[in-house]
N, C-alpha and C positions, 0 to 999 in steps of 0.2 A: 773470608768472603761474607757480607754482610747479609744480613736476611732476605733485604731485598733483592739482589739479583737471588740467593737460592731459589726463593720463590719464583721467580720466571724461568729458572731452568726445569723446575722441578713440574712444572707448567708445561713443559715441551712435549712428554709423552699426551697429554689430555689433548693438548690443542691441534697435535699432529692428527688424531681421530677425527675431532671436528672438522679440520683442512679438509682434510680427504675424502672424511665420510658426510659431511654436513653440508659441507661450503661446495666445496667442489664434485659432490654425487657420488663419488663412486662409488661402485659395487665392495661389499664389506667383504670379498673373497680377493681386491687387489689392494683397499686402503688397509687393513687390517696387520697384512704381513711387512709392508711399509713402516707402519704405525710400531710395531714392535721390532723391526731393525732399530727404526730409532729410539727408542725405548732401551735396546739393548746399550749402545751406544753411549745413551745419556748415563744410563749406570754404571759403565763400564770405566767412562774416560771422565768424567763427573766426580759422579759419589765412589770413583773408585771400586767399586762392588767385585769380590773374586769372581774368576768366572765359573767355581765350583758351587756358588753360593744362585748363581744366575742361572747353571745350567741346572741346578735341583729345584729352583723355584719355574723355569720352563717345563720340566717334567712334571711337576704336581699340577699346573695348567693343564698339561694336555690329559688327564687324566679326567679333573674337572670339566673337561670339552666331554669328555667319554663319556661320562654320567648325563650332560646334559641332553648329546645325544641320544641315549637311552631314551630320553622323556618325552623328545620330539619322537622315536619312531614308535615307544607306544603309543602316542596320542593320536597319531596318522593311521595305525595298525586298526585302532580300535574303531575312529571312524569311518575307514576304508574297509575294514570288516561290516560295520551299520550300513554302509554303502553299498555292497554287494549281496546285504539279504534284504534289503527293501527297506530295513529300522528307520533311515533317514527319512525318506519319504513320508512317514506318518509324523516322526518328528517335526518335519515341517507343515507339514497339515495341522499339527496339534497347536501352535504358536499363529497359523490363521483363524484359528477357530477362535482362539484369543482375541487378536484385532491384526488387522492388516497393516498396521502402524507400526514402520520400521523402527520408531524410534521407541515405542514400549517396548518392542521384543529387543531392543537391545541394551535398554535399562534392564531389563529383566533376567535377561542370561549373563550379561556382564555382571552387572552391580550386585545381583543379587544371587544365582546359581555358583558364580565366578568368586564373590566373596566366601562362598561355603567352602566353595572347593582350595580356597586360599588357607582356610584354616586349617582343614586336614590336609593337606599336603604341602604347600610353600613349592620354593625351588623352582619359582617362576611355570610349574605346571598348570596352572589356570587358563593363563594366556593360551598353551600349546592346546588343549581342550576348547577353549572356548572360540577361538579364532578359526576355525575348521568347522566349529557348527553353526556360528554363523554365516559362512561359504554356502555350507550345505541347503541352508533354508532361505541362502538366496541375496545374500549380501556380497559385494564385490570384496575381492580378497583384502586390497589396502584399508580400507573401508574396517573392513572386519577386523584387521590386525591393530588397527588405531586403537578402537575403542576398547579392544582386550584387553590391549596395554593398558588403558587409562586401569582398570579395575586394577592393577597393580599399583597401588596405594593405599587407600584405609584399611582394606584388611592386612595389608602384609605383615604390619607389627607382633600380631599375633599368626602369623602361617605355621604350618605344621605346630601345631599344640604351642603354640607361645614359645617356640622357637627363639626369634628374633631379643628377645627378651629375657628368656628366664637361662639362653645360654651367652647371646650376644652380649647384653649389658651386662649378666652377670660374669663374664670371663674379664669384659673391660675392668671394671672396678675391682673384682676380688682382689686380694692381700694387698692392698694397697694401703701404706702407713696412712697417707692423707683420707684415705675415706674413712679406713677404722676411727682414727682419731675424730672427725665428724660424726659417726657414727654413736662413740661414745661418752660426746656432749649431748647429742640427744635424746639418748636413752632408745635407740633401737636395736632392735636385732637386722643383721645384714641381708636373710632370704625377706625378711618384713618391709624392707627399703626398699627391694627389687620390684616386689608385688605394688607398694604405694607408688613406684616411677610408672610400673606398667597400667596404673588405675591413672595416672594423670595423664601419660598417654594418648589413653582410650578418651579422655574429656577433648584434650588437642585435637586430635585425629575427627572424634563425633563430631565438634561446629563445622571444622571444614568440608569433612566429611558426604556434607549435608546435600552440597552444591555440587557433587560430582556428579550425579545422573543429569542434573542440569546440562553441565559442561559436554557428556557424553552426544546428549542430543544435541547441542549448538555445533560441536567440531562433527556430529556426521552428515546435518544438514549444510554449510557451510562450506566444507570441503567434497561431497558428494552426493550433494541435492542437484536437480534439475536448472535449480532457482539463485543456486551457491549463495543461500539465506542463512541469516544468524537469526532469522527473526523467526522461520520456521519451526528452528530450535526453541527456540525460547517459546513459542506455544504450549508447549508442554509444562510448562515451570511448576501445574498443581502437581500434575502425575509427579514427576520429578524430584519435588521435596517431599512429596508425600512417602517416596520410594528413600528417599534417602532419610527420610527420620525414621522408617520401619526397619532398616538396620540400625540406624546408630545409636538407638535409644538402647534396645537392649544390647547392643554391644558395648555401651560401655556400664551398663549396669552391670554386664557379666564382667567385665575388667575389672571392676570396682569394687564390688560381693564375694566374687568367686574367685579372682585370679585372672592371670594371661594367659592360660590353655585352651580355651574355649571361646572368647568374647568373638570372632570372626566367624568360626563355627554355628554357633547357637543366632547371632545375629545374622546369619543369612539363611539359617531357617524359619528362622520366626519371621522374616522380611518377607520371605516366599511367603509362608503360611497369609501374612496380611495380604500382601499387593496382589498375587498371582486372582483370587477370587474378588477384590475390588477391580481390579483392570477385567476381569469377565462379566460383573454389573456394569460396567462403564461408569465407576466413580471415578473422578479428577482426570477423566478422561479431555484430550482437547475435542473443540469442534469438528476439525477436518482431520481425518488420516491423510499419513504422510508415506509416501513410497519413493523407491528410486525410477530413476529415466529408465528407458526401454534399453534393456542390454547390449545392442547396438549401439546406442548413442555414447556408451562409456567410452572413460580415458582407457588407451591400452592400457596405461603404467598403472588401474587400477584390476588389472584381471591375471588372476594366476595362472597355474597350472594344474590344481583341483578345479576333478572334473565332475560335477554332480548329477545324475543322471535323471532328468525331470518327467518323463514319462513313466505313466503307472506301475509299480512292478510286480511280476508273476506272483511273488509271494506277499500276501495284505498280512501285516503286521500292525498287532493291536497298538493302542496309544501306552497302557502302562508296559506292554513289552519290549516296546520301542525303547523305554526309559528305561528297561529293569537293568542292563549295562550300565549305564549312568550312575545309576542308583547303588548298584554294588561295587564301582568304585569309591564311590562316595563313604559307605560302609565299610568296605576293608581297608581302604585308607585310616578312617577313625581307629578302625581293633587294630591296625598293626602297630599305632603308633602312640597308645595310651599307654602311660610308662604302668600305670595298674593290672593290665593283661601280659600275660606271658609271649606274646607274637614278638611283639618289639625284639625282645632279648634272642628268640629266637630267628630272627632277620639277621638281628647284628652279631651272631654266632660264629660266622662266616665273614672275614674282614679282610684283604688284601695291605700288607703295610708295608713300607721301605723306609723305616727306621736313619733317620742321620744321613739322608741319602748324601753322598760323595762326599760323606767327612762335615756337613751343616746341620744348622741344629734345623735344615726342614725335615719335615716326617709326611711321606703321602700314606695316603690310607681311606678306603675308600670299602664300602657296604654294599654289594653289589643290589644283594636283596633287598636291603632295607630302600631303594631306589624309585621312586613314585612311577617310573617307566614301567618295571615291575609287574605293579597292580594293572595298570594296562592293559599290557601283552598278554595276563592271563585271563582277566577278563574277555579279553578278545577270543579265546580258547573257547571259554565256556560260550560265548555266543556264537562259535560252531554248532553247539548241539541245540541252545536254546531256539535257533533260527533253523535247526535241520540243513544248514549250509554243504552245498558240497568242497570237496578237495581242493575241487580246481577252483574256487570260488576265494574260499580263503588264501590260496596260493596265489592268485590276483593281487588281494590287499597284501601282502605281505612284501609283493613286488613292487608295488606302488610307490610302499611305506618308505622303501628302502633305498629305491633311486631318488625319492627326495631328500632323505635324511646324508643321502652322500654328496648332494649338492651345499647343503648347508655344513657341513663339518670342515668343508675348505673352510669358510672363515670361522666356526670355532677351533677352531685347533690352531688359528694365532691369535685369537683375540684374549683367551683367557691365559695362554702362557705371559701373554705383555701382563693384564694386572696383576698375577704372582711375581713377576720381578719387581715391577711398584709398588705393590706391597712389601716384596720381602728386602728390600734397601735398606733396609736398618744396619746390617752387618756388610760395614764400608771403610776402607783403610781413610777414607777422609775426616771418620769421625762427627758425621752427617746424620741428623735425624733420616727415619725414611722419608722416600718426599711427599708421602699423604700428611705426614706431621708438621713437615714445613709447610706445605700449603695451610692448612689449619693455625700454624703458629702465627704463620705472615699475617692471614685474615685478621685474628683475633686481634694482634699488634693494630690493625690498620682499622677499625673499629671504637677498640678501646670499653667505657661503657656503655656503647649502645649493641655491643656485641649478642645482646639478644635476637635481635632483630636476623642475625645471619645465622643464627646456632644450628635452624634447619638444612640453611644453602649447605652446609661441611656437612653435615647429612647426609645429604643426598650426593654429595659428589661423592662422597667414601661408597655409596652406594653405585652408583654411575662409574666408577671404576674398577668396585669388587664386583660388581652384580649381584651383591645381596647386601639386603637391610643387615644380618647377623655379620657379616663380617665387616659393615661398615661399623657398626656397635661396638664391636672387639677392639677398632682400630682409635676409634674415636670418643668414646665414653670418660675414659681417663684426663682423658684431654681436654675434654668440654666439663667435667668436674673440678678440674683446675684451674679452668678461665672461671667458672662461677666462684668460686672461695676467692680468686684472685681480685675480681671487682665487688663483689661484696654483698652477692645476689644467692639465691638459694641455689645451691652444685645440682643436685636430683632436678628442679625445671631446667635448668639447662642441657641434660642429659636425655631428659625426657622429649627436650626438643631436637637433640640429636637421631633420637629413633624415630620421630614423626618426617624429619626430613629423610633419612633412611631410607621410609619406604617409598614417600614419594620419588625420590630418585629411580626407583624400580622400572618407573615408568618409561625413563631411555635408556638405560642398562644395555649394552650392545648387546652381551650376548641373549639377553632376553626378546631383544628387539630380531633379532637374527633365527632365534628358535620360535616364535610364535611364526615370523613369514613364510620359514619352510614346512612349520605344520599347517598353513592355509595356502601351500604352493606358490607362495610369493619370494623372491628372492631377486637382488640386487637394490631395491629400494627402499634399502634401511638407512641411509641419509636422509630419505623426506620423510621417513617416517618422525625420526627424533627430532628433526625441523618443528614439525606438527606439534609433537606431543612437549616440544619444552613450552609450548603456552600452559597448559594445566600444570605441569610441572611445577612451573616459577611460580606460578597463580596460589599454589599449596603452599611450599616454601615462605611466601612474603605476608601470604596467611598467618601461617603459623605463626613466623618469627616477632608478629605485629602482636596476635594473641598473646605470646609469650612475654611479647617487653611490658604489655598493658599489665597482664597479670603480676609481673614482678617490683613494679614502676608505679601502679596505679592509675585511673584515669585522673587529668589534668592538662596544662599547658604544655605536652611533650609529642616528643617525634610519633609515637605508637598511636597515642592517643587520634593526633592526625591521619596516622595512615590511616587507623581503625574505620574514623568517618569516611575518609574516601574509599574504601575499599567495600563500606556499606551503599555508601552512595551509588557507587559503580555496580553491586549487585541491585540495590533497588532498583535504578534506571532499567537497569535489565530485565527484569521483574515487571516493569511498567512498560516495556516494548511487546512483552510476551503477552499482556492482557491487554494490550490498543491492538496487537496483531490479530488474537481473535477476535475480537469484536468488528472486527471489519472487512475480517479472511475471504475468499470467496476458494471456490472447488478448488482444491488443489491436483496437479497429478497425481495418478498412484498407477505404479505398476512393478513390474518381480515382484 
């Protein structure tokens, strides 16, 4: 069979998602279980795949549903617990007292509190946290789960301690005849190559980077303004770059100097450290604050089922007590998982494993403790006593936590069993690459050399089908190492842009899309969600792949070169709409 039909079959499981869940709306609790019948199918009677080999790669799915469940019901526990001792209420008070300006406070908790918490924990936990507390302080749920999403991209390279990287890439490439041999024409050492991919990275990931608070503020004005304005968005453009160069400067400083453990981490506290006290001066502040419609006037399809409780509560909770939960997840998140402290070792002490399950060489295995839901759940503990909560109080949140977290596990518990079987097709009596390799191989063929330009797009779809940047890495590193040596370009930039598109995939990752809505009580509208979010998406991607061809290519009379101009162009103009809008803004509404 020649590559091209593989390629469109191997396309069937991805497109059946989109059908279902994109095109045609439905709820990810009936497209899902569809989606992986035919998934099953296509591997079964296709690639041939045992069905010993499919039913162990479904079990390690449903396993990975279990964990991610875990993370959504700490992250509802914890603020459903803030919710019951009043913590929220000052929380959102402390973010007015900032500015009433929806669209700083959600550069500010996204981009910037969301990227910290990206670094020390990954596993798409940011989202679950951060989409629930902007619920809480008063943003419509969809609203809030969009833009959560979005922060799932520049830092994820670096989530949990350089994760993505120092095991993703580094598991793709190890023992590999063809790197070594690259490796020693050049005279490096192999952890040395890892660290130089993950410092070019952080350059990639920084320009783009840059434009995402931008972006954040145009898709929430846009799709959930009074005014449904791109231009409202764009008002903000100082704030915006200003927020997006106070991460990504020293974020890739710290990729660059220091390593891939840190650069996410350290760049969204230094980010906070700047912006949080210029946004309280009112520097690169816009003219007019910008609010949403009266909460009556909203779409249903943008209001959950978290319920936040707006009148003053019995118990006044100070501003740093309010955060001091936050804050200590924030904290035992970093000691549990710095490989230099004894915690880590002792989390992973305790490990569930099933070995060769039915005779395959899959092995699930799974850390209960080492699990960011975890940290949560016990934090939510001590904010029993912190807050003097009574019994029945936290036995409220915990009930809360847990009829939502059961609504969303109908669809994790098919959506991650399908991408372990499309992952794990490699071991097929057809004698078939697996199909994320065909899809990758077909591209690459179909390309040729301008194959830069797409290095991200395989990115992000290994992303977009595994839900994580590391296990898009693992799948795809080798592979985009070999298209570089192949056409005759440097293999480490093309690898490099493998993991920058990686994360932005993150960004419609179902099951990421599907846990951040049930931790802000949204569910069924995760087709408009990944509608929405493949504009930033692509926008990163074509970025990237544009940066990457110029850099490998040079500027001149070439493809890159041209996008490059137009794709400046396209932010100037925008940039130039954003400052003719203030200058001629009049009162805008504001209100929630």
């Amino acid at each position: 069979m020649s590559i091209g039909y593989l390629v469109l079959i191997a396309l069937i499981p991805i497109l059946s998602v989109f059908l279902f869940l994109v095109i045609l709306r439905w709820p990810a609790k009936w497209a899902m279980p569809i989606s992986l019948a035919i998934t099953v199918m296509t591997a079964s009677f296709i690639w041939e795949v045992p069905t010993n080999q499919i039913s162990a790669a479904a079990i390690k799915g449903v396993f990975t549903a279990l964990e991610v469940g875990l993370i959504v019901f700490g992250a509802l526990l914890l603020l459903n617990t803030l919710k019951e001792s009043g913590a929220i209420h000052t929380i959102r008070s402390g973010f007015t007292d900032i500015t009433a300006d929806r669209r700083i406070q959600a550069i500010i908790i996204c981009w910037l509190f969301g990227s910290f918490l990206e670094g020390a924990a990954g596993w798409g936990s940011p989202a679950t946290i951060v989409a629930p507390l902007l619920v809480a302080i008063g943003f419509p749920a969809m609203g809030a789960v969009m833009v959560a999403l979005m922060l799932q991209s520049t830092p994820v390279s670096y989530g949990a301690i350089g994760t993505p990287i120092l095991i993703g890439v580094n598991t793709g490439l190890k023992d590999s005849g063809m790197v070594n041999q690259h490796l020693s024409e050049t005279g490096i050492g192999f952890m040395d190559y890892i660290v130089q991919i993950g410092g070019q990275v952080a350059i990639f990931h920084g320009i783009v980077g840059v434009f995402i608070p931008l972006f954040i503020s145009v898709m929430l004005t846009r799709f959930f303004g009074k005014n449904k304005s791109i231009k409202e968005g764009l008002a903000v453009w100082k704030f915006a770059l200003f927020a997006g160069v106070a991460f990504t400067i020293p974020y890739a400083l710290v990729a660059n100097l220091l390593g891939p453990e840190f650069p996410s981490l350290i760049g969204g506290l230094v980010g906070m450290a700047i912006v949080i006290p210029a946004a309280k001066k009112g520097l690169f502040m816009p003219k007019q604050e910008w609010g949403f419609d009266e909460k009556k006037n909203w779409d249903a399809d943008w209001v959950g089922n978290l319920k936040i409780k707006e009148e003053e509560p019995q118990q006044k909770v100070s501003t740093l007590g309010a955060w001091v939960p936050y804050l200590l997840v924030a904290v035992l998140l970093v000691v549990t998982r710095l490989p230099s402290l004894p915690f880590s070792s002792w989390l992973k002490a305790w490990d569930i494993t099933l070995p060769h399950l039915f005779g395959t060489g899959i092995t699930v295995s799974t850390e209960p403790l080492n699990i960011p839901g975890v940290v949560f759940i016990v934090v939510s503990i001590i904010a029993i006593f912190l807050y003097r909560m009574k019994l029945s109080e936290y036995s409220a949140a915990v009930k809360d936590s847990f009829k939502t977290v059961l609504s969303a596990m109908v669809a994790l518990i098919f959506t991650v069993p399908l991408v372990q079987i499309f992952i794990n097709s490699d071991v097929n009596a057809a004698d078939f690459n697996s199909m994320p390799l065909v899809l990758a191989e077909g591209i690459s063929q179909l390309f040729g050399d301008f194959y830069p330009l797409v290095a991200p797009l395989i990115g992000a779809i290994g992303a977009f089908v595994a839900g994580s940047n590391t296990i898009s890495n693992m799948m795809f590193s080798l592979f985009q190492f070999g298209v570089g040596n192949t056409i005759g370009v440097s293999p480490g930039t093309i690898v490099s842009l493998q993991a920058v598109g990686g994360a932005a995939g993150n960004m419609i990752c179902v099951h990421n899309v599907v846990a951040a809505s049930a931790a802000a009580g949204l569910m069924g509208k995760e087709g408009k969600l990944i509608r929405r979010l493949l504009i930033p998406m692509f926008f990163y991607v074509i970025f990237a792949g544009t940066l990457g061809y110029v850099y490998l290519n040079g500027f001149g009379f070439n493809i890159g070169t041209m996008l490059l101009i137009i794709l400046g162009g396209f932010i100037a103009a925008a940039i130039g709409k954003g400052i003719h809008f203030n200058k001629n803004s009049k009162d805008l509404d504001i209100s929630a």
